[in-house]
MIFIGU-899697 format. One line per field, with one value per residue (C-alpha): z, y negated, x negated; residue in one letter. Coordinates in steps of 0.25 Angstrom, whole numbers. Each point is the difference from the previous one (the first is absolute). Example, Ala and Ser with C-alpha at 12.3 -4.5 7.8 and 13.67 -1.06 7.14 Angstrom:
REM MIFIGU-899697
pz <- 31,-2 $
py <- 18,-14 $
px <- -49,-6 $
aa <- A,S $
***
This chain:
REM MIFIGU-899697
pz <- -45,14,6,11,-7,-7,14,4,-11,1,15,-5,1,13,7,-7,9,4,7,13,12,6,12,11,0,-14,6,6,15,3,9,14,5,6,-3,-17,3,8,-4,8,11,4,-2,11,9,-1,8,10,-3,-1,-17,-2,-15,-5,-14,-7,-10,-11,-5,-14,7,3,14,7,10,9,12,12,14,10,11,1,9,13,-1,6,-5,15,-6,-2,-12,-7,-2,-5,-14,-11,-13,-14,-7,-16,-9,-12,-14,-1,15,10,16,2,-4,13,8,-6,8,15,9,5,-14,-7,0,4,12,6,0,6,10,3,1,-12,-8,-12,-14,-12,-13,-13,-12,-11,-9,11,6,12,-8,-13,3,-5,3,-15,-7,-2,1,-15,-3,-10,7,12,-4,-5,10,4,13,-6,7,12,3,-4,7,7,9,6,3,8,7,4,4,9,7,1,5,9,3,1,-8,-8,-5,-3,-13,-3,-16,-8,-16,-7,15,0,-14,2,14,-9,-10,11,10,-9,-9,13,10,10,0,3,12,4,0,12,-9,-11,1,-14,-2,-14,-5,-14,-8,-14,-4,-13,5,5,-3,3,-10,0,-8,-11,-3,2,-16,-2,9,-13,-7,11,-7,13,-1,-13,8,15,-5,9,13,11,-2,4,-5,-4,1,-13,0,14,-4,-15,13,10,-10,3,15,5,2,10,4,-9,12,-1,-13,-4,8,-9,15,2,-13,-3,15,2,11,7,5,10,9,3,8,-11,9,-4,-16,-3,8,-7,-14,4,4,-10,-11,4,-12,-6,-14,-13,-1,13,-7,-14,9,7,-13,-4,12,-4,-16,5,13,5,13,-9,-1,-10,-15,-7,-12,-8,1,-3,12,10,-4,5,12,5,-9,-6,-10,8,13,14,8,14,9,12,3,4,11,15,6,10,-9,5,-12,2,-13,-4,-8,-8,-2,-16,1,7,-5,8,-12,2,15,-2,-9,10,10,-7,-2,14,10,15,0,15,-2,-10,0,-11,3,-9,-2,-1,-12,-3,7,14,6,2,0,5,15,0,-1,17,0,-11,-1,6,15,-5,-7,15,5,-10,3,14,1 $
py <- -390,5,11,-9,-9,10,5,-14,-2,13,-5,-13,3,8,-14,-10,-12,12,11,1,9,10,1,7,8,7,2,13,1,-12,5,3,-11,-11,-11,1,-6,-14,-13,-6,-5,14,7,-12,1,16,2,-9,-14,-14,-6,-13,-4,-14,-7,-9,-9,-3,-12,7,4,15,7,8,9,2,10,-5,11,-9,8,16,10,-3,-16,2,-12,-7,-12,-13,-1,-11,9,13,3,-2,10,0,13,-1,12,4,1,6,1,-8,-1,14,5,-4,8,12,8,5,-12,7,-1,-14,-12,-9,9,1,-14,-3,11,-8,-14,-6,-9,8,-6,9,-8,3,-8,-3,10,10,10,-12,-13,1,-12,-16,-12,-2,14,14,12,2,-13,0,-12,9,6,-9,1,7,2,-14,-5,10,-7,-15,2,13,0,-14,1,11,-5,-12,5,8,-11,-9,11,6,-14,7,-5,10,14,12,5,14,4,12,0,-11,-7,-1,-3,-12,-4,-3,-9,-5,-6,-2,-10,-6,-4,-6,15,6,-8,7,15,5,12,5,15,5,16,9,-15,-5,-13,5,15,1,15,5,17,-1,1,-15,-1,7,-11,-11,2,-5,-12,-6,-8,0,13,6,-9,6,15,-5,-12,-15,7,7,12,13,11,12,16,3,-12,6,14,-7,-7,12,9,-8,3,8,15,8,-12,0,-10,-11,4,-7,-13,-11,-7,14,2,-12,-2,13,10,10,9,8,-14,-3,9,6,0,-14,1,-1,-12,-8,5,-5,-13,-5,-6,-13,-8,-11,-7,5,-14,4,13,-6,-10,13,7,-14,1,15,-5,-11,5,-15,-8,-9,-6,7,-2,-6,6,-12,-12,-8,6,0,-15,-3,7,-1,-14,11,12,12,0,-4,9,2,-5,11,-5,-14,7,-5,12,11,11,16,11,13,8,16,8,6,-12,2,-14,-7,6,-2,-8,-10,0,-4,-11,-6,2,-6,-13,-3,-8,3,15,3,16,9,15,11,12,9,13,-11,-2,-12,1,8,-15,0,18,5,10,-5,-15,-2,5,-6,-13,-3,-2,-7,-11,1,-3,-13,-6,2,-6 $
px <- -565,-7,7,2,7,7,5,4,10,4,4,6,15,-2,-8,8,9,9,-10,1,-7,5,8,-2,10,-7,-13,-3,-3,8,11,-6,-8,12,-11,0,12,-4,-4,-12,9,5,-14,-6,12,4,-15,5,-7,6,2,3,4,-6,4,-8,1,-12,-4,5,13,-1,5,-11,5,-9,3,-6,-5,-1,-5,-3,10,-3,-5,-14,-10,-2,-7,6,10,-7,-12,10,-8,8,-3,6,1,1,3,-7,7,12,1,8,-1,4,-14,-5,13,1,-8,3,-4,-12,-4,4,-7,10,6,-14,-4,15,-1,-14,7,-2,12,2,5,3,-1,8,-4,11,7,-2,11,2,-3,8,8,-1,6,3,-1,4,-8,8,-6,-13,-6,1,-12,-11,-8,-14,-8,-4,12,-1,-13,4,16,3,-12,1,14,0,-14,7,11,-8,-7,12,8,-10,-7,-13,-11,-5,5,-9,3,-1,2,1,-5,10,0,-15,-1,10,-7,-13,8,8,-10,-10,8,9,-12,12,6,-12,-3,13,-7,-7,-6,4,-2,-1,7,-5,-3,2,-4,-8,8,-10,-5,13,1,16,9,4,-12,8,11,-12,0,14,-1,-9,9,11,4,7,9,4,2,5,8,-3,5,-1,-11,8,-8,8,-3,-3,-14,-2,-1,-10,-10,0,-6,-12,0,10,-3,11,6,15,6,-11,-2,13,-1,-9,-3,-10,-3,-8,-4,-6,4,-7,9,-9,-2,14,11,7,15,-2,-1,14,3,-12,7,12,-4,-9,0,4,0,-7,1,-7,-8,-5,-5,-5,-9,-4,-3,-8,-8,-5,-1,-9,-6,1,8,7,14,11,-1,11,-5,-5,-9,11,9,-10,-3,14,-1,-15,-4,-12,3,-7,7,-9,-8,2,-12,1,-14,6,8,-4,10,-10,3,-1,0,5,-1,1,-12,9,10,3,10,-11,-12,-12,-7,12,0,-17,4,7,-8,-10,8,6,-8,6,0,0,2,0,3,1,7,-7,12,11,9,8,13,-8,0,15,2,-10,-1,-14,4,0,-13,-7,8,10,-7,-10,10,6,-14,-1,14,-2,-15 $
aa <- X,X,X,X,X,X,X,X,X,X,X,X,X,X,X,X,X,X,X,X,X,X,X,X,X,X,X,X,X,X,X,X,X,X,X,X,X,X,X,X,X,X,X,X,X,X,X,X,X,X,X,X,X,X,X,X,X,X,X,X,X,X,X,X,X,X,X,X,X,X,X,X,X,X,X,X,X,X,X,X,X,X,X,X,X,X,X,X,X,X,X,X,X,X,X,X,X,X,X,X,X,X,X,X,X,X,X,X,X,X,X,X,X,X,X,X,X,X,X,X,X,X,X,X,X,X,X,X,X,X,X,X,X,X,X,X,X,X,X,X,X,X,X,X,X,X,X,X,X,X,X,X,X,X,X,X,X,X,X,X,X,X,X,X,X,X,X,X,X,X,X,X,X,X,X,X,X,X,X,X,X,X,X,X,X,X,X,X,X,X,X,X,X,X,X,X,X,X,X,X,X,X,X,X,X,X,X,X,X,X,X,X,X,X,X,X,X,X,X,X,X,X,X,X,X,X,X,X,X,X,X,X,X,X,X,X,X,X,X,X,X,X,X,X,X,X,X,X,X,X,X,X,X,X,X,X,X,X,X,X,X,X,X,X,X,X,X,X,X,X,X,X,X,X,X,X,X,X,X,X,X,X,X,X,X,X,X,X,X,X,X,X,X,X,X,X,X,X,X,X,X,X,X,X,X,X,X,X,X,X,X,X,X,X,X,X,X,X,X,X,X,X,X,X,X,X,X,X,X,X,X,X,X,X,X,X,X,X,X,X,X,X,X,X,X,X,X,X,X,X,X,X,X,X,X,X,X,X,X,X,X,X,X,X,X,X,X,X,X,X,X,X,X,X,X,X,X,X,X,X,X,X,X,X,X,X,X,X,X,X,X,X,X,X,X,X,X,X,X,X,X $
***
């Protein structure tokens, strides 16, 4: 038995259907900033901006909440409202709309493109802190749970794009995601040519389709998604990873960083400590994780085992006969996708390693811009005091042109 593995089931009854992560209240350092404390509402209006709350429903049946920041501080876009940009801001795995909001507004993306005049929508896909609700089923419920970004690509993503357009009435929407978002923007409008036609640009943050040359920890529970065996340490629900599998990943990674150090959302994504405001660490801790499901994290772990863009494994031929008509489960065609693409990607990304990033690259047809931010890491995108500079007026530029 690997020492690995002799770790994990050393682990087992610490991670089992009753672990749970920690509050904020047992985290060191959360005590002074007031904004630990708010949801993504408070964070958007405790800075002086407008926020809207939109539900929708999938085809499948789950709620999205989708906060909406209609127009910036003072309402300064002079143009005509019909040609007000619309953009769509999609968190990466584990995150939720708050990853765009929880820097100063100087310093988020979605309070500078308001401030600028744009329409801004912030997306939660299901099983997140805002979208745990169903028509049907509980949160406590198994069923609750089956789900990948196989379903945040095929459901999420075009009910909250149609939404959008019917609420707003404007034609297209630019779509801005980070990692999972861009990861289920390429399986999204490459398989659903109708909900592409519906997507002005798709500007793609730290992005993610094939995650076979990944350096982050993650890589080290790919070897239990064989076999669906993290459903054997995790159980069928929601993934909540606890202290003690934190501490096991971050010795990978972490060094003098005992607050990120425990939060599985930095330790798998990669944090540079010396590229953020470091007043601000305590209130990213205490926001993220936000929750996903631990099939969305065994069809992540397949993605690294088998370094391909393919839908989840079911773990048999007979099972994916049942659900695909074929018993390996189907690629995803990114190279099929008509959407005008603009990459953004880090040097020293280790989520969405540059190898990963020139695959896709090599597969999309309509890149319209691509840049490569060679110092950045994977979470900079949404963290970082350079990202004005560096990205985020330029993403200004884009939705703006």
């Amino acid at each position: 038995m690997s020492i690995v593995l002799i770790v994990i089931v050393y682990l087992i009854p610490v991670l089992g259907g009753t672990m749970s992560t920690r509050t904020q209240a047992e985290v060191p350092g959360l005590t002074a900033d007031p904004e630990i404390y708010m949801n993504t509402t408070e964070l958007i209006t405790s800075k002086g901006f407008p926020c809207e709350n939109h539900y929708v429903t999938t085809e499948d049946g789950f709620i999205l909440n989708m906060q909406r920041i209609p127009h910036g501080r003072r309402e300064n876009y002079t143009g005509a409202v019909s040609a007000k940009p619309t953009v769509l801001l999609q968190h990466g795995l584990l995150g939720s709309s708050n990853n765009f909001v929880l820097n100063p507004a100087n310093e988020s993306l979605a309070f500078i493109l308001a401030d600028a005049g744009a329409d801004v929508w912030l997306g939660n896909v299901r099983g997140n802190t805002y979208s745990r609700s169903h028509k049907t089923l509980k949160p406590s419920d198994r069923k609750f749970w089956e789900w990948s970004f196989d379903e945040m690509a095929k459901y999420d993503l075009p009910a909250m794009i149609d939404y959008i357009v019917q609420t707003t009435g404007q034609p297209q929407v630019h779509y801005v995601g980070h990692s999972q978002g861009t990861l289920i923007g390429f399986a999204g409008f490459s398989q659903n040519k109708t909900l592409g036609q519906l997507v002005k640009t798709f500007i793609a943050l730290a992005p993610v389709a094939t995650v076979g040359h990944i350096k982050s920890p993650l890589r080290l529970l790919a070897p239990f998604s064989k076999g669906l065996k993290l459903f054997d340490l995790f159980g069928h629900g929601e993934f909540e990873p606890s202290t003690n599998l934190t501490k096991w990943l971050a010795k990978d990674v972490c060094k003098g960083l005992p607050l990120l150090c425990e939060d599985f959302f930095f330790v798998i994504s990669g944090f540079d400590y010396a590229t953020v405001n470091k007043t601000r660490v305590p209130v990213y801790v205490a926001h993220t994780p936000s929750g996903t499901s631990v099939q969305n994290m065994i069809h992540f772990g397949q993605e690294v085992n088998g370094d391909q863009f393919v839908m989840y494994d079911f773990g048999s031929a007979s099972a994916n006969m049942a659900h695909y008509g074929q018993a390996t489960p189907p690629a995803y065609r990114p190279d099929d996708m008509d959407v005008p693409v603009v990459l953004f990607s880090g040097g020293k990304d280790f989520l969405a390693d540059p190898d990963d990033v020139t695959w896709i690259r090599s597969q999309l047809k309509n890149i319209v811009g691509d840049h490569v931010i060679p110092h950045w890491e994977h979470l900079d995108f949404i963290f970082a005091l350079d990202a004005p500079s560096l990205c985020y007026n330029e993403i200004k530029r884009l939705v703006f042109s």
